[in-house]
C-alpha positions in Angstrom: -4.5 -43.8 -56.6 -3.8 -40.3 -58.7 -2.3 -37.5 -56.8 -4.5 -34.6 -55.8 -3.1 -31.4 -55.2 -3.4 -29.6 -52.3 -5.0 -26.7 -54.6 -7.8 -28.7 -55.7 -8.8 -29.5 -51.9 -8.6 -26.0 -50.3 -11.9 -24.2 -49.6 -12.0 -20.3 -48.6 -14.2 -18.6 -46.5 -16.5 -16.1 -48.5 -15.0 -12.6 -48.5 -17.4 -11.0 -45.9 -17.0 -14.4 -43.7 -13.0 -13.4 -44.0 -13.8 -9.8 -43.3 -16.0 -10.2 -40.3 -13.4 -12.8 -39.0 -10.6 -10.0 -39.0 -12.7 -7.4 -38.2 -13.7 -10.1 -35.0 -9.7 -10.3 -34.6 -9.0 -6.5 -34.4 -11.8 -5.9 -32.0 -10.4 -8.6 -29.9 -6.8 -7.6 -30.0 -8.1 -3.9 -29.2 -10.0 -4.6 -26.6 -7.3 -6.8 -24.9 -5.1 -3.5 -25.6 -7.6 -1.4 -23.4 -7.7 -4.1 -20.4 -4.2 -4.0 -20.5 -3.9 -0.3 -20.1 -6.8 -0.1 -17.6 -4.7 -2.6 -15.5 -1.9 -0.8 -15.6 -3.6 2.9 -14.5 -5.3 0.5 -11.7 -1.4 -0.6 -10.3 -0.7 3.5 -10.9 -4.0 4.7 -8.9 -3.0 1.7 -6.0 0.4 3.5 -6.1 -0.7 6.6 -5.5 -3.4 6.0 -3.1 -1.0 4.1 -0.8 1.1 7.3 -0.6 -1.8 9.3 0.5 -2.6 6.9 3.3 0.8 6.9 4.1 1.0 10.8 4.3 -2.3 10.9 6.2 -0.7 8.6 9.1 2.2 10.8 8.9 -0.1 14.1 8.9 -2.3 12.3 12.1 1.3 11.5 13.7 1.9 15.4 13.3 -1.5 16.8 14.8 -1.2 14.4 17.5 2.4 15.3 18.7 1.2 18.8 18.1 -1.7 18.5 20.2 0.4 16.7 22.8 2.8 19.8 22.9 0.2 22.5 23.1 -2.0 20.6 25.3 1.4 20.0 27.9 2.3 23.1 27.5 -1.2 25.7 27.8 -3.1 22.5 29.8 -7.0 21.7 28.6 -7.7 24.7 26.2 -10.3 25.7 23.5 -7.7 26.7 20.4 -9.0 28.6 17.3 -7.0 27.4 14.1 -7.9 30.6 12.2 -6.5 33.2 14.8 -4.6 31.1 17.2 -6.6 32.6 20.1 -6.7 30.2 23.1 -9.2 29.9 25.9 -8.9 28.1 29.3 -11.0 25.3 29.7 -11.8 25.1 33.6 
């Protein structure tokens, strides 16, 4: 049985088949890029939007123990936040 060399036995994809598959290959690595990146500004924007809810309990915690203090201290009133004018409520 003669020897046949490996040479003799390869086939090659056309040149456009060989361009469209790395042009197929860049696309693909590009695009996984890009969900990578998007995934990562997701875990930043969950970052940041648990601060804000935690500042807004804290900011509710601080009008309610505000209210509490004002209310103890001027009773049931009608408050203006603009001019800090208060009004009895009877």
């Amino acid at each position: 049985m003669p020897i046949v060399s490996n040479t003799e036995n390869k086939k090659f994809l056309e040149k456009e088949e060989l361009k469209s598959l790395k042009s197929i290959q860049t696309e693909t690595q590009a695009i996984i890029l890009e969900l990578g990146e998007i995934e990562m500004i997701k875990i930043q924007l969950e970052k940041r939007k648990n601060k804000a809810k935690s500042f807004l309990e804290e900011l509710e915690k601080r009008e309610k123990d505000f209210t509490d203090s004002i209310f103890q201290k001027y009773g049931k009133i009608n408050l203006n936040p603009e001019t800090g004018e208060i009004n009895k409520l009877e």
